[in-house]
C-alpha positions as a Markdown table, in Angstrom:
| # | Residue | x | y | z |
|---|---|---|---|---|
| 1 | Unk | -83.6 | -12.0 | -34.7 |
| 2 | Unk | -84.4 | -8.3 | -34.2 |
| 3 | Unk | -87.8 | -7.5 | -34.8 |
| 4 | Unk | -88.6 | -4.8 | -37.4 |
| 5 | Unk | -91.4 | -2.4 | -35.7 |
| 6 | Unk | -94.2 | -2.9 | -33.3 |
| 7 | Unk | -97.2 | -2.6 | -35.5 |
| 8 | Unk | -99.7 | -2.0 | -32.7 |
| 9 | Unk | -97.5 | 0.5 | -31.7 |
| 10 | Unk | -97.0 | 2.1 | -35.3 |
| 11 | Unk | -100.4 | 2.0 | -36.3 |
| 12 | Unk | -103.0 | 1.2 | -33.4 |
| 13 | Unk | -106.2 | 1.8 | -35.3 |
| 14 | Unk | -104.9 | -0.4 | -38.0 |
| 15 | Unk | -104.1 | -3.6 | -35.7 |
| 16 | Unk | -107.6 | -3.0 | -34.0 |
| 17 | Unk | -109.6 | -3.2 | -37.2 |
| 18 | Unk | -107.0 | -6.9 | -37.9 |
| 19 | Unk | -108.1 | -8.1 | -33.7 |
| 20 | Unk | -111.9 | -6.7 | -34.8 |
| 21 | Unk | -112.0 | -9.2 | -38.0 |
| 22 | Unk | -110.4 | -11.8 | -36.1 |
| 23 | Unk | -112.7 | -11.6 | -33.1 |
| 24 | Unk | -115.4 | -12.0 | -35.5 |
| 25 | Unk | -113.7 | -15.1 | -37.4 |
| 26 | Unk | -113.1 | -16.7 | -34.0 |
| 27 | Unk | -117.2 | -16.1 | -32.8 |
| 28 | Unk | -118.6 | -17.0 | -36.6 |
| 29 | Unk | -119.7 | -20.4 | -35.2 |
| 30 | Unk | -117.0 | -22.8 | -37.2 |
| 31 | Unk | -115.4 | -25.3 | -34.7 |
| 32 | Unk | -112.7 | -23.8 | -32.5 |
| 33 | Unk | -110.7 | -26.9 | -33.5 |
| 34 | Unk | -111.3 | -27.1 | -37.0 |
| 35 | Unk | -110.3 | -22.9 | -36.7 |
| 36 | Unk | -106.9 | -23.7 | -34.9 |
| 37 | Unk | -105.7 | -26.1 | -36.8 |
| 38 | Unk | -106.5 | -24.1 | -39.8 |
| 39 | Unk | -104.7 | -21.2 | -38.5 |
| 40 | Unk | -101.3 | -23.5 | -37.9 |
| 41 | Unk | -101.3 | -24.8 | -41.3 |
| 42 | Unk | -101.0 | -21.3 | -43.2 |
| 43 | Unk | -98.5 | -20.5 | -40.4 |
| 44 | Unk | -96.6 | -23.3 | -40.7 |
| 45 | Unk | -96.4 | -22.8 | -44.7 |
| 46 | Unk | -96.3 | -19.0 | -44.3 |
| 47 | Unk | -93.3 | -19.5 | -41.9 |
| 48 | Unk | -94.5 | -17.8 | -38.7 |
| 49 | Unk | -93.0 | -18.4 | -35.5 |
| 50 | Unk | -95.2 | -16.0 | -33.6 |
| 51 | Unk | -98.0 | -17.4 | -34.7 |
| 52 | Unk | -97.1 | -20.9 | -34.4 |
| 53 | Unk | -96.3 | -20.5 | -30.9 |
| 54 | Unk | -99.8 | -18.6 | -30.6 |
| 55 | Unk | -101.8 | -20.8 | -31.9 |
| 56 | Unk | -100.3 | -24.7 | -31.0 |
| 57 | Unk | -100.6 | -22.9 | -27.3 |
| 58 | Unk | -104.3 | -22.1 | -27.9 |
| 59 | Unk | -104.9 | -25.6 | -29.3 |
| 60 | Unk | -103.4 | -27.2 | -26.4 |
| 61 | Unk | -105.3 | -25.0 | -24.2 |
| 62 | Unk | -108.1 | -26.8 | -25.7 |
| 63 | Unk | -107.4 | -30.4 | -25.3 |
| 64 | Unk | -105.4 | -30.6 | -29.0 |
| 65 | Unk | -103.6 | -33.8 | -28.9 |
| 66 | Unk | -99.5 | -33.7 | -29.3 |
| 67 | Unk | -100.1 | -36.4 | -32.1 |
| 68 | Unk | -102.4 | -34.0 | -34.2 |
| 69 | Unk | -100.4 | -31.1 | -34.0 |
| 70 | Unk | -97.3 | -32.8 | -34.6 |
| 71 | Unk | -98.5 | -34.4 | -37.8 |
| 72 | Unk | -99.9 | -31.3 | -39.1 |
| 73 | Unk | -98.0 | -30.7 | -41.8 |
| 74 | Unk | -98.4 | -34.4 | -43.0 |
| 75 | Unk | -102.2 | -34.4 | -42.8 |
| 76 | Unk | -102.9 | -35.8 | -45.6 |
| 77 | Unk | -100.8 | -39.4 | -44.9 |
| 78 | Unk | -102.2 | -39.2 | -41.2 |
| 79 | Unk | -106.0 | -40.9 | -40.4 |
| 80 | Unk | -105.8 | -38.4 | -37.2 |
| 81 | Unk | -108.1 | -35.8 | -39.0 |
| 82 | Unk | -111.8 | -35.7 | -39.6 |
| 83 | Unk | -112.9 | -35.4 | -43.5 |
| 84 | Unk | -114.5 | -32.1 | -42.4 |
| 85 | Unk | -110.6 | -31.3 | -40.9 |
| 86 | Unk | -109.3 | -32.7 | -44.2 |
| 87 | Unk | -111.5 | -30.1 | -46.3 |
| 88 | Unk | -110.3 | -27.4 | -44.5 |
| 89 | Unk | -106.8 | -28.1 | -44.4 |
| 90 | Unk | -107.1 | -28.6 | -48.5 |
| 91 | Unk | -108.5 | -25.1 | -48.9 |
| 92 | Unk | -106.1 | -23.6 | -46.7 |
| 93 | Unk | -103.0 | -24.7 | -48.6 |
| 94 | Unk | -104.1 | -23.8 | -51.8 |
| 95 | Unk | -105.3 | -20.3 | -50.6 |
| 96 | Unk | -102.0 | -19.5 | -48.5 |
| 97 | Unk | -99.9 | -21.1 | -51.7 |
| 98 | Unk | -101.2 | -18.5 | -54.5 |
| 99 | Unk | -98.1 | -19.2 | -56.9 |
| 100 | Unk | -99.7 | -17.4 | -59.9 |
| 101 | Unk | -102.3 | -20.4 | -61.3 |
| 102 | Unk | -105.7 | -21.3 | -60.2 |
| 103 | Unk | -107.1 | -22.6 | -56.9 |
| 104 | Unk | -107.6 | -26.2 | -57.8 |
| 105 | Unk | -111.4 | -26.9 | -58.8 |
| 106 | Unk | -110.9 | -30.3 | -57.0 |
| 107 | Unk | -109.8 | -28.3 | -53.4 |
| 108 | Unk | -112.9 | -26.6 | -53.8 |
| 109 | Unk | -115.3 | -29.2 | -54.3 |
| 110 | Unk | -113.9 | -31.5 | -51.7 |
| 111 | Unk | -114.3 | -28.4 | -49.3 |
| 112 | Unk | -118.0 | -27.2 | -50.8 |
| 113 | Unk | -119.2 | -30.8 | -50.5 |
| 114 | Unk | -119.1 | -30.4 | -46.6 |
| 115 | Unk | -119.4 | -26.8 | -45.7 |
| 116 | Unk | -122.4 | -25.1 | -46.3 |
| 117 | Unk | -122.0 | -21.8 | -48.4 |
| 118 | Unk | -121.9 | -19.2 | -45.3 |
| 119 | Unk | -119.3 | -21.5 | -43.5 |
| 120 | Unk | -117.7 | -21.7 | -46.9 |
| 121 | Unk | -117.2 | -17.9 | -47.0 |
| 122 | Unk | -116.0 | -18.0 | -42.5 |
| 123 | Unk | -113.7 | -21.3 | -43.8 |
| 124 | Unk | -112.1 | -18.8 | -46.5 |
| 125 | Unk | -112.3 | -15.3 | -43.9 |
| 126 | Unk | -110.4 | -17.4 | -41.2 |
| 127 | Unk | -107.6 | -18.9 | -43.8 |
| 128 | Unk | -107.5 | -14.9 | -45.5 |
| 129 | Unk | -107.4 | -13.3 | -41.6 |
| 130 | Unk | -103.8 | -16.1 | -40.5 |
| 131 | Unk | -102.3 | -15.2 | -43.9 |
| 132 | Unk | -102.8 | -11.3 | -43.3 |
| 133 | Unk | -101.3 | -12.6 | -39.7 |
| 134 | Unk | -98.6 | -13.6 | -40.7 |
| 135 | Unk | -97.7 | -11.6 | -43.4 |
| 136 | Unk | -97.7 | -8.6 | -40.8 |
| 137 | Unk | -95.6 | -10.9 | -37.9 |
| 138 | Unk | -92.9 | -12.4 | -40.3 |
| 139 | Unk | -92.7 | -9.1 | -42.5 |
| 140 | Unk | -92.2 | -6.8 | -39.2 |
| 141 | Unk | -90.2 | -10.2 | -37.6 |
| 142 | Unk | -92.7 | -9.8 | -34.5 |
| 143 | Unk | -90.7 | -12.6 | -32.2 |
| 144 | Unk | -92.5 | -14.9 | -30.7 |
| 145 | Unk | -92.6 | -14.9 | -26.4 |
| 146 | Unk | -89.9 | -17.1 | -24.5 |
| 147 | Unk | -92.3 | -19.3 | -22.4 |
């Protein structure tokens, strides 16, 4: 796959304002974890390679377990995730999948019940910062490193 454009190299200011949002998602004081995994869901729906291969590295980096990552995408058959973890994950698939109707009420409560308002607003920054992600790495088909 040929990538499209370089967008750092296109538009540096622009790509420093994305790393300036993200370094502030990534200090905000939510669980690197819980923030990780996040980020692999909406890439993983979203379709992003570069990401993916970002973000399972940083994970690992960080004592993820194989079992976690690799059940991912079937979180919510798996016992391998916290209810915190679980919240999360809910929110992020129905803010990455925005097909035209409604965030489900339900998604919202279950994810309000354990996050306090602030970490409500850094839970839905983090999920809106990965979808802008990957929407600028699969659009410009930024591929992903070899190793």
């Amino acid at each position: 796959m040929k990538a499209h454009l370089n967008a750092f190299q296109a538009d540096p200011q622009s790509m420093q304002a994305m790393l300036a949002i993200s370094d502030y998602v990534q200090k905000c004081g939510l669980d690197h974890t819980l923030l990780e995994l996040v980020k692999i869901r909406a890439s993983q729906i979203n379709g992003c390679a570069f990401c993916l291969h970002m973000h399972t590295r940083d994970a690992r980096k960080t004592g993820e377990t194989e079992d976690r990552l690799n059940l991912l995408s079937a979180w919510r058959e798996s016992s391998f995730y916290s209810e915190r973890e679980r919240a999360a994950l809910g929110w992020t698939e129905a803010l990455t999948v925005l097909d035209g109707k409604p965030v489900p009420d339900g998604e919202y409560q279950t994810m309000a019940a354990l996050f306090s308002p602030q970490e409500q607003v850094q839970l839905t920054l983090a999920i809106t910062v990965i979808n802008s992600w990957n929407r600028i790495n699969v659009g410009f088909r930024t591929p992903h490193p070899v190793k």
